[in-house]
Each structure stands twice: as structure tokens, then as C-alpha cells.
C-alpha positions in Angstrom: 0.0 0.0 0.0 1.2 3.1 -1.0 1.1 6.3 1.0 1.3 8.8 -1.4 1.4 9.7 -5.0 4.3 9.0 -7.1 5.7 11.8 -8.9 8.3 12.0 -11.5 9.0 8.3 -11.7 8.5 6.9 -8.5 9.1 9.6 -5.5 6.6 9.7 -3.7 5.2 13.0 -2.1 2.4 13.2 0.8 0.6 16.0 2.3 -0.8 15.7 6.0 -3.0 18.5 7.5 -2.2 18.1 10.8 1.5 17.8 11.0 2.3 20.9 8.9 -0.9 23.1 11.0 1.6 21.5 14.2 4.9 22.2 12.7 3.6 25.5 11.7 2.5 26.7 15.9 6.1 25.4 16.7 7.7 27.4 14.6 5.9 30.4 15.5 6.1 29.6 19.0 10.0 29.4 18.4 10.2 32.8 16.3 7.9 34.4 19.1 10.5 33.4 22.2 13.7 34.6 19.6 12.2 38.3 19.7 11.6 37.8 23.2 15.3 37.4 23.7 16.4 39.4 20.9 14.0 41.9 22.4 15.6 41.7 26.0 19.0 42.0 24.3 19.3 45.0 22.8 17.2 46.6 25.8 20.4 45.6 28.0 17.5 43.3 30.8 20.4 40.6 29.9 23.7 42.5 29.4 24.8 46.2 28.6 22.0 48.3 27.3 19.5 51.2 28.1 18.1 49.2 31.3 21.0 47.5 32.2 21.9 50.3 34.9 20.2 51.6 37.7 20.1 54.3 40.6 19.9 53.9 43.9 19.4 56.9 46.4 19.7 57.8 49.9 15.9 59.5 51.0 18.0 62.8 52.2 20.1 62.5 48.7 23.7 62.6 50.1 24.9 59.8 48.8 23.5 57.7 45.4 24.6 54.5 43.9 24.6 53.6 40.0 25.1 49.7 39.7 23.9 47.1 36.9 21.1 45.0 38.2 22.0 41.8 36.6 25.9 41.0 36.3 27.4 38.4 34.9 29.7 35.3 36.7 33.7 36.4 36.0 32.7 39.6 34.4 33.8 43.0 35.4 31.1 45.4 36.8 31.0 49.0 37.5 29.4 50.2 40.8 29.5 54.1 41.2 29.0 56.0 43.8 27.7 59.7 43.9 28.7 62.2 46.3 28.4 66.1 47.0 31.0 68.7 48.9 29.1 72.2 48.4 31.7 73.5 51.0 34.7 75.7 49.7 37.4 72.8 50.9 38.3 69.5 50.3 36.3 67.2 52.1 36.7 63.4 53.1 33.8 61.5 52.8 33.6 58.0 54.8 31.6 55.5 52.7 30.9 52.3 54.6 29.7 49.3 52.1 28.6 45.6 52.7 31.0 43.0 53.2 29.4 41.2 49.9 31.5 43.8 47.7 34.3 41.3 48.6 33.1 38.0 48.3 30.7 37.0 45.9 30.8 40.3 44.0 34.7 40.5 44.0 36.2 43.9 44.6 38.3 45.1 42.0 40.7 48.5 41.9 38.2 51.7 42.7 38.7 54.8 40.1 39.7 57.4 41.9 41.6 55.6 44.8 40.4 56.1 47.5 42.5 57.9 50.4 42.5 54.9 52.4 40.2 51.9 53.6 39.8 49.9 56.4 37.5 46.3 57.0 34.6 46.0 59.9 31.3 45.6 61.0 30.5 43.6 58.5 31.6 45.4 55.8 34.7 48.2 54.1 35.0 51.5 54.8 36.3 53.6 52.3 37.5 57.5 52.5 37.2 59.3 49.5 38.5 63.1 48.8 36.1 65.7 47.2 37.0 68.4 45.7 35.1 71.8 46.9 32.1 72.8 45.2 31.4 69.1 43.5 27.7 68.6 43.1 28.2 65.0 41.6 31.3 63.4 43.1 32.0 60.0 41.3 33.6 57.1 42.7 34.1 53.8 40.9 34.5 50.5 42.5 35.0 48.0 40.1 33.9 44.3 40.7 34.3 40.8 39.3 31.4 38.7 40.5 33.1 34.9 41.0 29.6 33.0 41.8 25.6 32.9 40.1 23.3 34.6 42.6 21.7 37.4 44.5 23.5 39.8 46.2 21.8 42.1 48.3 24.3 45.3 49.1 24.3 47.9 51.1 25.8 51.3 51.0 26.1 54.6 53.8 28.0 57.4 54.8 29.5 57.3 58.0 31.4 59.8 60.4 35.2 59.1 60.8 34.2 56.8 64.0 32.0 54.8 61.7 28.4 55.9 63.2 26.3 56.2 60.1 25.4 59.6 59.4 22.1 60.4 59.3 21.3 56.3 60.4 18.3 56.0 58.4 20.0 57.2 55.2 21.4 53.7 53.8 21.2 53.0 50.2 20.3 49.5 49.2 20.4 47.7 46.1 20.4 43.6 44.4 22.4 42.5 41.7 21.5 39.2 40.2 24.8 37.6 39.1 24.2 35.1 36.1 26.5 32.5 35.1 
């Protein structure tokens, strides 16, 4: 019994309905999920791109930090730090961050180096100079994430005895590290 008809001599060529309407709603289904991710892409939700930074701020605005949300495993990351001195001198500025900037996110050199630094309570603290009259300080910490997860980090200012100044202005933020 023959399935089909033959054509040109012998081949034989069949039509079914229902695999080709199937075959069809895969590969829609498949185009539909590659503009999802070619969609998240360019957008930066899985690497560099337009969302692929965000701001975190301190409610009385002393101290902000710019940091990309989802980082990747042995990949260098940028976390930024915004500070003001509206005074007429040179100012140094105490930032006190979670102990996670070590280990899992890896902390790299910082951009400009910092004064100096010390380690405790759970965490670094890392004096920074600012020029007079900066309205928008940067300091760059780089980091090299060495393990997939989510790191909740935590950022203040503190005085020089390492009493956070105001208390309730810590800046928090989560970066997903993907492998």
C-alpha cells in the first residue's frame, strides 16, 4: 500500500494537515520566544544596554549608587558611587559598604583611589576626597562577581568613627549575578 502519489517516476510526495498546522504553531512559537530574547538583548534586561543600569538613592540624597542589576559570573562590573561637597574645601567623605563587595561580587581596583580603607562591622570603609564645590562626586568601585546569585548590598556614609550619618539614610540595592 502506498502512502502517497508518485511523482516524477516513483518519488513519492504526501501531504498531512495536521502535522504541517503543528509544525507551523512550533515554529511560530519558536520565532515568538527569539524576539523575546532578541528583544531583552538590545534593551540591556540581559547585558549592557539602556536598562542595564540603575540608581539607587539615599531618601535625604547625600549619597546615590549607579550599579547594573543583573551581572554576569567572571565579568567586570561597574558600581558608582555619587557624592556632593558644596563646602569651599576638600572634604573626606567615609563610605561604609557591605561586606558582599568582597566576596561574591569581588572587589576590584576603585577609580579614583580612595584615600584609604579599612574592613569592619560587616563590611569596608572607604574614604574618598572631594574636591570643593562638586555637586556630583564619582567614585568607581570595580567588581568581578566569582559566583551565580543574588547579592543584596548595602551602601552609607558614616562619620570618621563609623556611626552612620544620618542612620536611616542607607542605600540599598540587588544584583543578580548570572552564570
Amino acid at each position: 500500500m502506498r502512502g502517497a502519489d508518485p511523482v516524477a517516476g516513483g518519488l513519492e510526495v504526501g501531504y498531512d494537515e495536521t502535522f504541517e498546522m503543528r509544525w507551523r504553531h512550533v515554529q511560530n512559537i519558536g520565532l515568538l520566544v527569539f524576539v523575546f530574547f532578541l528583544l531583552a538583548c538590545v534593551s540591556g534586561v540581559l547585558g549592557r544596554g539602556p536598562f542595564s543600569h540603575h540608581t539607587a538613592r539615599a531618601h535625604n540624597g547625600l549619597l546615590s549608587v549607579d550599579y547594573e542589576p543583573v551581572a554576569r559570573s567572571s565579568t567586570s562590573t561597574l558600581i558608582t558611587f555619587h557624592l556632593s561637597n558644596d563646602g569651599d574645601r576638600t572634604v573626606t567623605r567615609t563610605i561604609f559598604v557591605s561586606g558582599r563587595i568582597v566576596e561574591p561580587l569581588g572587589l576590584q581596583p576603585s577609580w579614583p583611589p580612595q584615600i584609604n580603607g579599612s574592613i569592619g562591622a560587616g563590611g569596608l570603609f572607604l574614604n574618598v576626597s572631594i574636591a570643593p564645590h562638586q555637586n556630583d562626586a564619582l567614585f568607581r568601585v570595580a567588581a568581578m562577581p566569582s559566583a551565580p546569585g543574588r547579592v543584596p548590598m548595602v551602601a552609607a556614609l558614616v562619620d570618621p568613627s563609623g556611626i552612620r550619618v544620618p542612620p536611616d539614610a542607607d542605600v540599598h540595592w540587588t544584583q543578580l549575578v548570572l552564570p
